[in-house]
VMD Tcl script that builds the backbone (N, CA, C; Angstrom):
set m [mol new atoms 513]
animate dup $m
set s [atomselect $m all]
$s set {name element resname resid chain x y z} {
  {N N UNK 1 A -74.262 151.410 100.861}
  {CA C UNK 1 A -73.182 150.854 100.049}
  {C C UNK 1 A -73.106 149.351 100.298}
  {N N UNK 2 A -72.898 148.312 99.015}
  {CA C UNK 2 A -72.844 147.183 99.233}
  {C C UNK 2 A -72.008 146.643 100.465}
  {N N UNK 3 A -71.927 145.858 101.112}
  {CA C UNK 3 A -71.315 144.937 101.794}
  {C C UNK 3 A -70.340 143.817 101.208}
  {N N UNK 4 A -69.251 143.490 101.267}
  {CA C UNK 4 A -69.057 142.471 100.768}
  {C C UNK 4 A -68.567 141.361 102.161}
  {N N UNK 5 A -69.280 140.607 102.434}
  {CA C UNK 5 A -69.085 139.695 103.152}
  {C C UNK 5 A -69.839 138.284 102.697}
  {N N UNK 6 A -69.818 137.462 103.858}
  {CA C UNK 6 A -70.036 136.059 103.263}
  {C C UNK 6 A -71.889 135.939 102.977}
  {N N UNK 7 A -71.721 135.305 102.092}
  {CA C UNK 7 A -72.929 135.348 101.358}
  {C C UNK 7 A -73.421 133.818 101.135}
  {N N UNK 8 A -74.903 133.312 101.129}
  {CA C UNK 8 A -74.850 132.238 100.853}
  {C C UNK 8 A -74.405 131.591 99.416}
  {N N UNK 9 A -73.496 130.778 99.377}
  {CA C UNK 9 A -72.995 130.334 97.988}
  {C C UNK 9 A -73.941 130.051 96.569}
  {N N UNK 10 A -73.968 130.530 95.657}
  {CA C UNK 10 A -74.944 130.328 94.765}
  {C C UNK 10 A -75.848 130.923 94.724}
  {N N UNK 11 A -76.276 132.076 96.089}
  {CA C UNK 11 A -77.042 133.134 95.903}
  {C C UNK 11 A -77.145 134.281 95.092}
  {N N UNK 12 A -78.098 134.312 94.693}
  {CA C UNK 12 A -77.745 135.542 93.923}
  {C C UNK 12 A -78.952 136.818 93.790}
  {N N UNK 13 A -79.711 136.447 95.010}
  {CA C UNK 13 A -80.421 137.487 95.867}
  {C C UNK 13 A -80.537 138.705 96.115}
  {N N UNK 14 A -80.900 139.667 95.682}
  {CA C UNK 14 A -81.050 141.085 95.689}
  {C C UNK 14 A -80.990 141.156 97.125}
  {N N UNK 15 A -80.036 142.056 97.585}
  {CA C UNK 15 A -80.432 142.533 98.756}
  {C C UNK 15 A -80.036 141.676 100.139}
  {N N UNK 16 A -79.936 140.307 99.629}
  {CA C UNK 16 A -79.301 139.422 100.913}
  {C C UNK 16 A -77.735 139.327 101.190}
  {N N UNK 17 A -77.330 140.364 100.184}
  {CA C UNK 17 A -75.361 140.081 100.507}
  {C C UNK 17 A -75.039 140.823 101.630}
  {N N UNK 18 A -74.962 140.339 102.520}
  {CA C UNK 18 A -74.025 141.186 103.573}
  {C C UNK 18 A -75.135 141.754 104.782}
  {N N UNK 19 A -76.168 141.268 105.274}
  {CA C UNK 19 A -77.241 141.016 105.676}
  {C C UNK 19 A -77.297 140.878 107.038}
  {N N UNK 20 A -77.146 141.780 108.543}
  {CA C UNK 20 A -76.980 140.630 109.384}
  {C C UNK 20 A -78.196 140.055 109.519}
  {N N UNK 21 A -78.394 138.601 110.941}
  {CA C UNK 21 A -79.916 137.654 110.951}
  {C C UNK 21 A -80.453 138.800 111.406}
  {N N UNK 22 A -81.684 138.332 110.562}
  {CA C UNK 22 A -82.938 139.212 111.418}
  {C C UNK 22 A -83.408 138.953 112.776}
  {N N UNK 23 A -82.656 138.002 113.224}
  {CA C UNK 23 A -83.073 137.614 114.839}
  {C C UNK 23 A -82.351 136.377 115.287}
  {N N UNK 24 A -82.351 136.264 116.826}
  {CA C UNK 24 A -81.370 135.719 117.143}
  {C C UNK 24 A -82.348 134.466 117.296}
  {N N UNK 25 A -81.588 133.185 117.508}
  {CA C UNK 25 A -81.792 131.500 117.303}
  {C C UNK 25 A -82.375 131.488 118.844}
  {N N UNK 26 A -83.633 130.858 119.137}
  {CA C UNK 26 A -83.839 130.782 120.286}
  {C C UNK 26 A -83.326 129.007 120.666}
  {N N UNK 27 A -83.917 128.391 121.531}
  {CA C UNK 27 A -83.230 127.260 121.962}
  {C C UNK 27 A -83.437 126.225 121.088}
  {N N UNK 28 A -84.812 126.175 120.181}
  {CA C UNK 28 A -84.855 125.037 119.561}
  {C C UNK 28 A -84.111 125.053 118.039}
  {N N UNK 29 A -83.929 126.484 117.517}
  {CA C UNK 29 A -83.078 126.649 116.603}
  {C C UNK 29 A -81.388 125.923 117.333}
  {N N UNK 30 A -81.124 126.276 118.167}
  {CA C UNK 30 A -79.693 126.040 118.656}
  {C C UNK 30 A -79.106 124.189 118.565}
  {N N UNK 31 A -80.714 123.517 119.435}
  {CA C UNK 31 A -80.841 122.367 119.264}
  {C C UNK 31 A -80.531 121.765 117.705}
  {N N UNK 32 A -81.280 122.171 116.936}
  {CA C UNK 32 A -81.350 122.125 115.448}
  {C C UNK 32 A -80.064 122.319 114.966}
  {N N UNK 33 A -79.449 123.380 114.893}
  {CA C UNK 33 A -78.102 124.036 114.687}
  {C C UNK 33 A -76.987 122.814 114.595}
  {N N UNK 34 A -76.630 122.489 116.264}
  {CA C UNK 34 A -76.121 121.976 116.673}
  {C C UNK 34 A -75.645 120.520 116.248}
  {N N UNK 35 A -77.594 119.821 116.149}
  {CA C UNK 35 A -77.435 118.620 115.460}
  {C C UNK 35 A -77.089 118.155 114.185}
  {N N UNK 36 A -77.200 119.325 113.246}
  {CA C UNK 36 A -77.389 119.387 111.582}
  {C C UNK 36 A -75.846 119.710 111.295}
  {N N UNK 37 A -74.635 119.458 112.127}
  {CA C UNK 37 A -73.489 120.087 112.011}
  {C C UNK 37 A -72.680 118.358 112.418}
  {N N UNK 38 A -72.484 117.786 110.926}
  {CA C UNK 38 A -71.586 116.968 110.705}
  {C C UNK 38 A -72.262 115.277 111.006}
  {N N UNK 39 A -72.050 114.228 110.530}
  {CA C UNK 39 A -72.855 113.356 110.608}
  {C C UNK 39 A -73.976 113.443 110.755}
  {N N UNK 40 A -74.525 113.882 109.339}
  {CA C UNK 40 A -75.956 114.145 109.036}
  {C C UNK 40 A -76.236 112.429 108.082}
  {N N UNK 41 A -77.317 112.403 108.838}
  {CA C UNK 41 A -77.858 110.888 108.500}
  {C C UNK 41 A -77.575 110.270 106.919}
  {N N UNK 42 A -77.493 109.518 106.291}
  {CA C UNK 42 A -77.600 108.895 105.120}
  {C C UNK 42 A -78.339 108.021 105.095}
  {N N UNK 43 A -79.805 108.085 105.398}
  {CA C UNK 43 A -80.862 107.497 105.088}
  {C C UNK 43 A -81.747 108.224 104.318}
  {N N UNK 44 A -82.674 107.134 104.278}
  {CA C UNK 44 A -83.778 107.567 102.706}
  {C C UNK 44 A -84.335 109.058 103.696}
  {N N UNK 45 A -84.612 108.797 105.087}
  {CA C UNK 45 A -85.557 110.446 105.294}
  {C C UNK 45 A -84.860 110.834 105.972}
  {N N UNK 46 A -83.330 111.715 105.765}
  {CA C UNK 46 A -82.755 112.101 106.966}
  {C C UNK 46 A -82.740 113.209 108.027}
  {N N UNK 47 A -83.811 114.153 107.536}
  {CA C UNK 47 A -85.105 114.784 108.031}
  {C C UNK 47 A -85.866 114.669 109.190}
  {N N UNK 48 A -86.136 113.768 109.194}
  {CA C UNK 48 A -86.940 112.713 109.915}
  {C C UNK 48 A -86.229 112.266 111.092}
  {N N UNK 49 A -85.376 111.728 110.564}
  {CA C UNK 49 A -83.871 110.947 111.702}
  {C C UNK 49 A -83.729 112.350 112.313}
  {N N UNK 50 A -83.359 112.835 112.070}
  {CA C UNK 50 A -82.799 114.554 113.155}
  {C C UNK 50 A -83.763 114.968 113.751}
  {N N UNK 51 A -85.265 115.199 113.178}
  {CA C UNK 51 A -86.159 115.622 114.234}
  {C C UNK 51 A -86.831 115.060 115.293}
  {N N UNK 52 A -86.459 113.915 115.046}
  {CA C UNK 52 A -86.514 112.073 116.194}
  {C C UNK 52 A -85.867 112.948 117.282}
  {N N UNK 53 A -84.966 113.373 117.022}
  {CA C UNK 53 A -83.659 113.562 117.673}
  {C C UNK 53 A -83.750 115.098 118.408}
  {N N UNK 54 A -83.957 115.887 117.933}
  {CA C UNK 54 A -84.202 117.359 118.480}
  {C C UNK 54 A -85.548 117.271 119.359}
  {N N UNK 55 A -86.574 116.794 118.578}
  {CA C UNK 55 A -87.830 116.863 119.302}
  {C C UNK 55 A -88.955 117.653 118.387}
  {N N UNK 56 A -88.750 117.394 117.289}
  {CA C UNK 56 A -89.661 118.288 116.228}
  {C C UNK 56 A -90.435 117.149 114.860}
  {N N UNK 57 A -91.667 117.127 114.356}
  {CA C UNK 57 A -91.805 116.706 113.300}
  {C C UNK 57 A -90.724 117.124 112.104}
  {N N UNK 58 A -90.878 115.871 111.262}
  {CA C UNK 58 A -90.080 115.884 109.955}
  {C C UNK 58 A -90.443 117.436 109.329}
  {N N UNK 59 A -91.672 117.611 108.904}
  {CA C UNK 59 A -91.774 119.369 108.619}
  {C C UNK 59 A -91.687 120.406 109.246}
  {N N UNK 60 A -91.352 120.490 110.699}
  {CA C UNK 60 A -91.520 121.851 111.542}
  {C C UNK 60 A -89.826 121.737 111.144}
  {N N UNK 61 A -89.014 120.433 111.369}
  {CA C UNK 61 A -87.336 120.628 111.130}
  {C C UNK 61 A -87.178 121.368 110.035}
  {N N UNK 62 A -87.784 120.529 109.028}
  {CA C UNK 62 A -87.317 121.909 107.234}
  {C C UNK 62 A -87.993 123.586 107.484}
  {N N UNK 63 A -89.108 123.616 108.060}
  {CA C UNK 63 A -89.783 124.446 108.032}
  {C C UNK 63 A -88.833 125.654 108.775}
  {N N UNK 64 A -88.268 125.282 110.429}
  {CA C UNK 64 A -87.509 125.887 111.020}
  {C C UNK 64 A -86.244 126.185 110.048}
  {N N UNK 65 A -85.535 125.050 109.429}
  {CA C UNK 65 A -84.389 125.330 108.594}
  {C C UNK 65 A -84.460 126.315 107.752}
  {N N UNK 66 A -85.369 126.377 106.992}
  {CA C UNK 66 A -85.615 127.418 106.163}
  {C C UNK 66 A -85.921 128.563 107.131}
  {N N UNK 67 A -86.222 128.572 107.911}
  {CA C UNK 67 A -86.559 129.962 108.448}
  {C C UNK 67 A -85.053 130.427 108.923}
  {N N UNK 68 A -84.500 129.274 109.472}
  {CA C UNK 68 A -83.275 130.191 109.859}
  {C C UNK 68 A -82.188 130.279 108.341}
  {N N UNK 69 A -82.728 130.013 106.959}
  {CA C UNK 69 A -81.520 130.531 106.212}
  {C C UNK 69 A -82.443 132.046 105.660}
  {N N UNK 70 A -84.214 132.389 105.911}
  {CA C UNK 70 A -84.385 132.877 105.137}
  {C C UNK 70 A -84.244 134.569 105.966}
  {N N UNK 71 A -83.971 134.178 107.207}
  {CA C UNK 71 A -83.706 134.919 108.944}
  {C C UNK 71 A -82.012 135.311 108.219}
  {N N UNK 72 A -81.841 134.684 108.151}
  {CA C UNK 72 A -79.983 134.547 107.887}
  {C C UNK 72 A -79.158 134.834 109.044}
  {N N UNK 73 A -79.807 133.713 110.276}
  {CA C UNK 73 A -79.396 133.456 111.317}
  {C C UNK 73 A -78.395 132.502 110.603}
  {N N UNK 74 A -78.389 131.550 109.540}
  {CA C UNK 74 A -77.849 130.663 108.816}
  {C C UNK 74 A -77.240 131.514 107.578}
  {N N UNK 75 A -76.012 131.292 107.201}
  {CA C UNK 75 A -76.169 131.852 105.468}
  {C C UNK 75 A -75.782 130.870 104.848}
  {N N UNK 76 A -75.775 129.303 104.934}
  {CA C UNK 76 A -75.676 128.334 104.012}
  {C C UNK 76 A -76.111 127.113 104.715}
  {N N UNK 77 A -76.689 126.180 104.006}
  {CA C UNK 77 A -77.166 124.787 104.588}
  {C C UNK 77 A -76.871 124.018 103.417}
  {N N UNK 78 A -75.657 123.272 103.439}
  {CA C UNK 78 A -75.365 122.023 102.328}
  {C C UNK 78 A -74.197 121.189 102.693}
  {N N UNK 79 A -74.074 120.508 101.802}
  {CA C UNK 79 A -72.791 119.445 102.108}
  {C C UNK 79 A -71.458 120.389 101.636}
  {N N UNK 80 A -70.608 119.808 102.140}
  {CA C UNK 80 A -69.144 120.169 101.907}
  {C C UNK 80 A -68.522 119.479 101.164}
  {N N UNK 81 A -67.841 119.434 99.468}
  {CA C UNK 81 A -67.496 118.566 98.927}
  {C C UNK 81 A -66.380 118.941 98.558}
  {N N UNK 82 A -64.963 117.518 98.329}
  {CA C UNK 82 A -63.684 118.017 98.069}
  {C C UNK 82 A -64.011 118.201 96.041}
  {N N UNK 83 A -64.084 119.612 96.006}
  {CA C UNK 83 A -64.026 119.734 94.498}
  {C C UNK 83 A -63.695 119.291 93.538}
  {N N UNK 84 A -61.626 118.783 94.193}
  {CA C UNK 84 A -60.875 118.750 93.200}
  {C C UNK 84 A -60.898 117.519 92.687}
  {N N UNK 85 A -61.336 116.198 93.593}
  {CA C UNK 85 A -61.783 114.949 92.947}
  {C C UNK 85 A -63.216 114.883 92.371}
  {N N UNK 86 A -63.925 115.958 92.262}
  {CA C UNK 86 A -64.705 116.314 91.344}
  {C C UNK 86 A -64.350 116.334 89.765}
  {N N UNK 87 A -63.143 117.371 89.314}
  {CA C UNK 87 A -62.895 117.599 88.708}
  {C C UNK 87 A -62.881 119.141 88.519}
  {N N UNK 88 A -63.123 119.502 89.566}
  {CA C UNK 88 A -63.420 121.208 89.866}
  {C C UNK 88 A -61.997 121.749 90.495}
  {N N UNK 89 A -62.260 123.008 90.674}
  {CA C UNK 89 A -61.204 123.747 91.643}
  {C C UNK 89 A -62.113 124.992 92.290}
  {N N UNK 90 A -61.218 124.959 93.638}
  {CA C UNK 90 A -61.375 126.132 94.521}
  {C C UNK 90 A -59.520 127.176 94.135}
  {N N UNK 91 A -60.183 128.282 94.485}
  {CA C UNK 91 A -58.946 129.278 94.541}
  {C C UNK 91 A -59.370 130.328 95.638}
  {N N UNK 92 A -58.456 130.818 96.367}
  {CA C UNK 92 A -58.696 132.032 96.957}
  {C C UNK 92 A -58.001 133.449 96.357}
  {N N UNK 93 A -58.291 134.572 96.215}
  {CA C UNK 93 A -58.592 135.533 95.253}
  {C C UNK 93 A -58.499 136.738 96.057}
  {N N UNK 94 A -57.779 137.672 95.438}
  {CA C UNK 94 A -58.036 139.348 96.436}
  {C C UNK 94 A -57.907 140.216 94.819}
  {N N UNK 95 A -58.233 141.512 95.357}
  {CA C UNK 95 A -58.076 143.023 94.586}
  {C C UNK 95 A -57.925 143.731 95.545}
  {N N UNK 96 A -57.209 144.470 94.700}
  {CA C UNK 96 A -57.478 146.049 95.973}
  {C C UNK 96 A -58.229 147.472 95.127}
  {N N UNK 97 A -59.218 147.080 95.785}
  {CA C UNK 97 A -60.275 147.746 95.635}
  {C C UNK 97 A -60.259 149.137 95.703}
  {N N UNK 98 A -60.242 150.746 95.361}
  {CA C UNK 98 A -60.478 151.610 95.249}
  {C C UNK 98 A -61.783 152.261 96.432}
  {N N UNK 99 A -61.681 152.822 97.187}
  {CA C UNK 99 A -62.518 153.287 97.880}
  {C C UNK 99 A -63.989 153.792 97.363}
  {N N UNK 100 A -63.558 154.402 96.511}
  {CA C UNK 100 A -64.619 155.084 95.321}
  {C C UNK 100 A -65.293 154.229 94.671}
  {N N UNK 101 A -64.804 153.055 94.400}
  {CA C UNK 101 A -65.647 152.095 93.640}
  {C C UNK 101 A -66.314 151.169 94.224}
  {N N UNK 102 A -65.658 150.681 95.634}
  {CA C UNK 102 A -66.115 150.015 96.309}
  {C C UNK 102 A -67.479 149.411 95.900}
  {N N UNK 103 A -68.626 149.871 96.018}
  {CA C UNK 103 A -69.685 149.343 95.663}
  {C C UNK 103 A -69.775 148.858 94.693}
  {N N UNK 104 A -69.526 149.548 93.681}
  {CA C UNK 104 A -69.266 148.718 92.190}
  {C C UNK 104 A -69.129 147.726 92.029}
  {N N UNK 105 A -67.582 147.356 92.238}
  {CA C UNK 105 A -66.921 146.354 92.020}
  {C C UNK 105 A -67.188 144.842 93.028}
  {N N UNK 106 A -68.040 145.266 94.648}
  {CA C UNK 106 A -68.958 144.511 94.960}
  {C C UNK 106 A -70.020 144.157 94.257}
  {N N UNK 107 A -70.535 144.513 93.685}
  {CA C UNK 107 A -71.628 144.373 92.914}
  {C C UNK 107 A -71.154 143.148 91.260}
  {N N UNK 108 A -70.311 143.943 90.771}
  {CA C UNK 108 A -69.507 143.182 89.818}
  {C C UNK 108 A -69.094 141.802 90.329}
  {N N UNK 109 A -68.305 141.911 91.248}
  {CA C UNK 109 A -68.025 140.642 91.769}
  {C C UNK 109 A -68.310 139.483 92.128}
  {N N UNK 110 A -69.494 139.898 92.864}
  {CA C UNK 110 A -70.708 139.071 93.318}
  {C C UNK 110 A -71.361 138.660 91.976}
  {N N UNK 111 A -71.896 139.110 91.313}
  {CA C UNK 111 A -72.050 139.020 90.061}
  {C C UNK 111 A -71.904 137.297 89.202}
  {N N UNK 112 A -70.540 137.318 89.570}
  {CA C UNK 112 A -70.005 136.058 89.533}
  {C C UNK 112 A -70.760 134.780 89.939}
  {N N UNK 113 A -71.081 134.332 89.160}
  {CA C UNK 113 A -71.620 132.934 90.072}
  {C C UNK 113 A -70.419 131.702 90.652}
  {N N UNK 114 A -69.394 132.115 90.387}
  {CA C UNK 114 A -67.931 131.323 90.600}
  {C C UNK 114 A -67.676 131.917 92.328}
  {N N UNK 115 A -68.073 132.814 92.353}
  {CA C UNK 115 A -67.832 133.516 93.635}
  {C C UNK 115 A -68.588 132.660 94.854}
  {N N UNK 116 A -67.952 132.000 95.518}
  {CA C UNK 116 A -68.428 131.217 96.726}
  {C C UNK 116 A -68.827 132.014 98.099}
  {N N UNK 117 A -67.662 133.260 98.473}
  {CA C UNK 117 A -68.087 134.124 99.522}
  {C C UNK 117 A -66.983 134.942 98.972}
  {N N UNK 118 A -67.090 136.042 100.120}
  {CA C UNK 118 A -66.348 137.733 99.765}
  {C C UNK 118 A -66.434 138.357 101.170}
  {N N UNK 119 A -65.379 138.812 101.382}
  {CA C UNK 119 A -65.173 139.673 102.280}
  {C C UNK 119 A -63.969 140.975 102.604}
  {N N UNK 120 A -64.220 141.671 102.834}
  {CA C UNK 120 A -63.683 143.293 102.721}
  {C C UNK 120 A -62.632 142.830 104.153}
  {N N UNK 121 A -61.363 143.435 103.677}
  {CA C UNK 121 A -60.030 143.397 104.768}
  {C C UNK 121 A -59.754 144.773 104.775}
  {N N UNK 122 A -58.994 145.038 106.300}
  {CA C UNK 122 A -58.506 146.351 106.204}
  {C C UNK 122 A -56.594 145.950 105.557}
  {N N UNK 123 A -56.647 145.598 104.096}
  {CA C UNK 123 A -55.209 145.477 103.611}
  {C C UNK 123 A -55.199 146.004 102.652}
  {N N UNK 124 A -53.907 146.018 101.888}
  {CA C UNK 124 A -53.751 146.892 100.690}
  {C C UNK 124 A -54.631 145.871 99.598}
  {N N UNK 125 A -54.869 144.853 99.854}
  {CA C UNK 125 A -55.621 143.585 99.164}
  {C C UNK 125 A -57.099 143.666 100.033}
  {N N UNK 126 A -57.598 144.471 99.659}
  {CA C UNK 126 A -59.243 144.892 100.668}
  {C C UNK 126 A -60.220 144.110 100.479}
  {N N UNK 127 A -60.397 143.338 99.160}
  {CA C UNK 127 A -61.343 142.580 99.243}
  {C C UNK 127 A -60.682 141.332 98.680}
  {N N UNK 128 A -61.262 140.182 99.445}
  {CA C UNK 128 A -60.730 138.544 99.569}
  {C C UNK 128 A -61.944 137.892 98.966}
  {N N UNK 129 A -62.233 136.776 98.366}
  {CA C UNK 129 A -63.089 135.820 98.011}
  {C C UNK 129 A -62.473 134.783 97.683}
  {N N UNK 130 A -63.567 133.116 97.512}
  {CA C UNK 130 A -63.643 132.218 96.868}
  {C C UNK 130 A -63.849 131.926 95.617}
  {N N UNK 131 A -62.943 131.431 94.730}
  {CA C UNK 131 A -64.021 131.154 93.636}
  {C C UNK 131 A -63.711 129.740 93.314}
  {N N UNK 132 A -65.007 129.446 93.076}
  {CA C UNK 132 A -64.943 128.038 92.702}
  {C C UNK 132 A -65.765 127.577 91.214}
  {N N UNK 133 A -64.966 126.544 90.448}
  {CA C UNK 133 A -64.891 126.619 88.863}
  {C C UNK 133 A -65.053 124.873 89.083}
  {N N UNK 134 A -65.715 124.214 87.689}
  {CA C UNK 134 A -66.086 123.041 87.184}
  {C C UNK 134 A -64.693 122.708 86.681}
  {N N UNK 135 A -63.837 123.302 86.735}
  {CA C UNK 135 A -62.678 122.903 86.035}
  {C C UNK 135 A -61.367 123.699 86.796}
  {N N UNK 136 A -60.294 122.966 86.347}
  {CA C UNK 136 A -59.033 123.811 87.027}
  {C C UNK 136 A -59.184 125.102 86.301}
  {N N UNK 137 A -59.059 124.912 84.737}
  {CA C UNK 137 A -58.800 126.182 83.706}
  {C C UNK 137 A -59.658 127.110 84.044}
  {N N UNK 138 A -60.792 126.962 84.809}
  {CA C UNK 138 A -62.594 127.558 84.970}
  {C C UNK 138 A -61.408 128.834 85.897}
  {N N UNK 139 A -60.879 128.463 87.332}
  {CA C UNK 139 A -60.070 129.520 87.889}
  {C C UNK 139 A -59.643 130.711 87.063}
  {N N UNK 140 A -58.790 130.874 86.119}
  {CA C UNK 140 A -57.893 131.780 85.206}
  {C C UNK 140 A -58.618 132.205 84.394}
  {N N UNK 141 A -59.887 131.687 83.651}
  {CA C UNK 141 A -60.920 132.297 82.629}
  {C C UNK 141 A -61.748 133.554 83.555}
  {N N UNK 142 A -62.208 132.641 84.639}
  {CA C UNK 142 A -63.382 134.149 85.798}
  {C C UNK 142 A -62.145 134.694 86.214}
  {N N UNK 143 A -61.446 134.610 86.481}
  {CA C UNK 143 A -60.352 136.062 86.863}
  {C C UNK 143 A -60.153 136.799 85.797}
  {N N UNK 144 A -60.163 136.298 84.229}
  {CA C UNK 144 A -59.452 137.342 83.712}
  {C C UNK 144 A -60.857 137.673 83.448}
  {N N UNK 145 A -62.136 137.670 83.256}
  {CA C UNK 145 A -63.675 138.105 83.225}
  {C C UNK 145 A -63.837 138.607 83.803}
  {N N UNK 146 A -63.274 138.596 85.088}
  {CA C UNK 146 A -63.497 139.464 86.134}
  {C C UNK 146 A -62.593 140.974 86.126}
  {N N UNK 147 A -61.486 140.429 85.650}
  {CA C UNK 147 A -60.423 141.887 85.015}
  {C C UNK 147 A -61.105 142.620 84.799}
  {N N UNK 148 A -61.789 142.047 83.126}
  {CA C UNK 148 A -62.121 142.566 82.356}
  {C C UNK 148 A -63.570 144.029 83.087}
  {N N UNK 149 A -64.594 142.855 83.482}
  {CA C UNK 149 A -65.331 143.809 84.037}
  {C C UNK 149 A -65.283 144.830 85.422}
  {N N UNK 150 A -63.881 144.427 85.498}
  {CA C UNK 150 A -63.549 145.499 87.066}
  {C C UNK 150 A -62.247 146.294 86.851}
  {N N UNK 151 A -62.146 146.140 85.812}
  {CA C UNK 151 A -60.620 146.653 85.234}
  {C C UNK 151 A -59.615 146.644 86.013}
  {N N UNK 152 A -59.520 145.722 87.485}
  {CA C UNK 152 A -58.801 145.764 88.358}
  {C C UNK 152 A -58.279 144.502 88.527}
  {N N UNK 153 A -56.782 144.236 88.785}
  {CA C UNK 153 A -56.306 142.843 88.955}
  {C C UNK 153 A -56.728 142.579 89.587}
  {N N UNK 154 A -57.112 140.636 89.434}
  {CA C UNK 154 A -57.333 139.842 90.335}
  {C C UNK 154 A -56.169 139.024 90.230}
  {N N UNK 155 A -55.876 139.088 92.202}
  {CA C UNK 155 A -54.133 138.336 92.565}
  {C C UNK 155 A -54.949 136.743 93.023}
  {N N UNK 156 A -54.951 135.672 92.351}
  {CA C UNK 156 A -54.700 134.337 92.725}
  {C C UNK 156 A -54.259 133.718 93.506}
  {N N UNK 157 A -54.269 132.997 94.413}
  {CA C UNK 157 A -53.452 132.115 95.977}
  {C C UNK 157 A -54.155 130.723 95.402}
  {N N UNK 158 A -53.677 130.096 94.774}
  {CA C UNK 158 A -54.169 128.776 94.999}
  {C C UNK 158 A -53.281 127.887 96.000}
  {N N UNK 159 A -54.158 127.092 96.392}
  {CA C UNK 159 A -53.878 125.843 97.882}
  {C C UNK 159 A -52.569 125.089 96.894}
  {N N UNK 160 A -51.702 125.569 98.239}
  {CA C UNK 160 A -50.380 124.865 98.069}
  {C C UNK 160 A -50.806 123.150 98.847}
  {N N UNK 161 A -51.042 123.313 100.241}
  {CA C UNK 161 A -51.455 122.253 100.694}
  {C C UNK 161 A -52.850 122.185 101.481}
  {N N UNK 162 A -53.436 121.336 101.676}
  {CA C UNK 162 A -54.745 121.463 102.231}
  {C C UNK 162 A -54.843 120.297 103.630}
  {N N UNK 163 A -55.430 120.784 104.277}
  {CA C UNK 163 A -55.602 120.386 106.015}
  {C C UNK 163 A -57.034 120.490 106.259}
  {N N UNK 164 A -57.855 119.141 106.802}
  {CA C UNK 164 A -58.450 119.078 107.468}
  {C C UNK 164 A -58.692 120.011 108.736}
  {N N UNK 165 A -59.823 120.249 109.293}
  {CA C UNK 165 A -60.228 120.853 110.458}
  {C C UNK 165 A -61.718 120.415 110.842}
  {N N UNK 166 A -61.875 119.672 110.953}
  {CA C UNK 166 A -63.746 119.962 111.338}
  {C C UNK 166 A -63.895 120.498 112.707}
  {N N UNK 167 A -64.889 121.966 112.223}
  {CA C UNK 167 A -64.662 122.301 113.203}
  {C C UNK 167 A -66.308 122.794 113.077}
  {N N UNK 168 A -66.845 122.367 114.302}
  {CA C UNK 168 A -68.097 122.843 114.940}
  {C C UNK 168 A -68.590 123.471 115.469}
  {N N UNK 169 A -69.097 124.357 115.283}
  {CA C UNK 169 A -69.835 125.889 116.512}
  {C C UNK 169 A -71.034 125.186 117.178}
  {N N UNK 170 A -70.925 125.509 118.335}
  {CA C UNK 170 A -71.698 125.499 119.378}
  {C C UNK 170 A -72.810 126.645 119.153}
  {N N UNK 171 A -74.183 126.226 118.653}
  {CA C UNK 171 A -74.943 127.178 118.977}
  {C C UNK 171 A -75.409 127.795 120.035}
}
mol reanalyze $m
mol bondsrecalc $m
mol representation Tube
mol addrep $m
């Protein structure tokens, strides 16, 4: 039965939703990890600059990177951008999901390319996600699309206020 947990954003991968890594990060992944987490270079090869820095050629760094998103020791490698001075919006999103359908409506859901991540709660609101839209209005159109194809309400939380955190894991 599907999984619904966090997924890499924009994936839309048979078979990689809900995935644990196929193996654990040995030290030079950790090194890597570690460094690639927040003031990532803004130079022409910033690639290059980090593996100066870890102890790896410019290609063994991508080469390793990719291995750890394709391992899914990683499930996302990108920048973090504030949407809404984009012109976009984020919302956070629940249903309460039916036991019986469960898979389904994972499947449906995910489906979504608005869907940023997903994850299953033990609440009367069982499954939680992101969705994120090119537009404010983009929010209220994939929910009610999403109605439509799950025949099940989707309850809306949009950000009353928003707070900084950077926060870094220690590999």
């Amino acid at each position: 039965m599907p999984e619904a947990r966090e997924r890499p954003s924009g994936s839309k991968a048979a078979g990689r939703q809900g995935i644990a890594a196929r193996r654990a990060p040995d030290d030079v992944d950790r090194r890597l990890i570690n460094a690639l987490q927040g003031d990532f270079p803004l130079v022409e090869r910033p690639f290059a600059q980090v593996a100066d820095a870890v102890g790896l050629s410019e290609e063994a760094l991508i080469a390793r990177l990719q291995s750890l998103l394709d391992d899914r020791v990683l499930t996302r490698f990108g920048p973090m951008f504030q949407i809404e001075r984009m012109g976009g919006a984020f919302c956070l999103a629940a249903m309460a999901v039916p036991e019986a359908r469960w898979g389904e409506v994972v499947e449906a859901v995910n489906a979504f390319t608005e869907v940023a991540h997903n994850y299953r709660r033990e609440h009367a609101l069982n499954m939680w996600f992101v969705l994120a839209t090119e537009t404010p209005g983009g929010i209220a159109d994939c929910a009610a699309r999403m109605e439509a194809a799950t025949g099940l309400p989707v309850h809306l939380f949009p950000k009353e206020r928003e707070y900084f955190v950077e926060m870094k894991l220690e590999a």
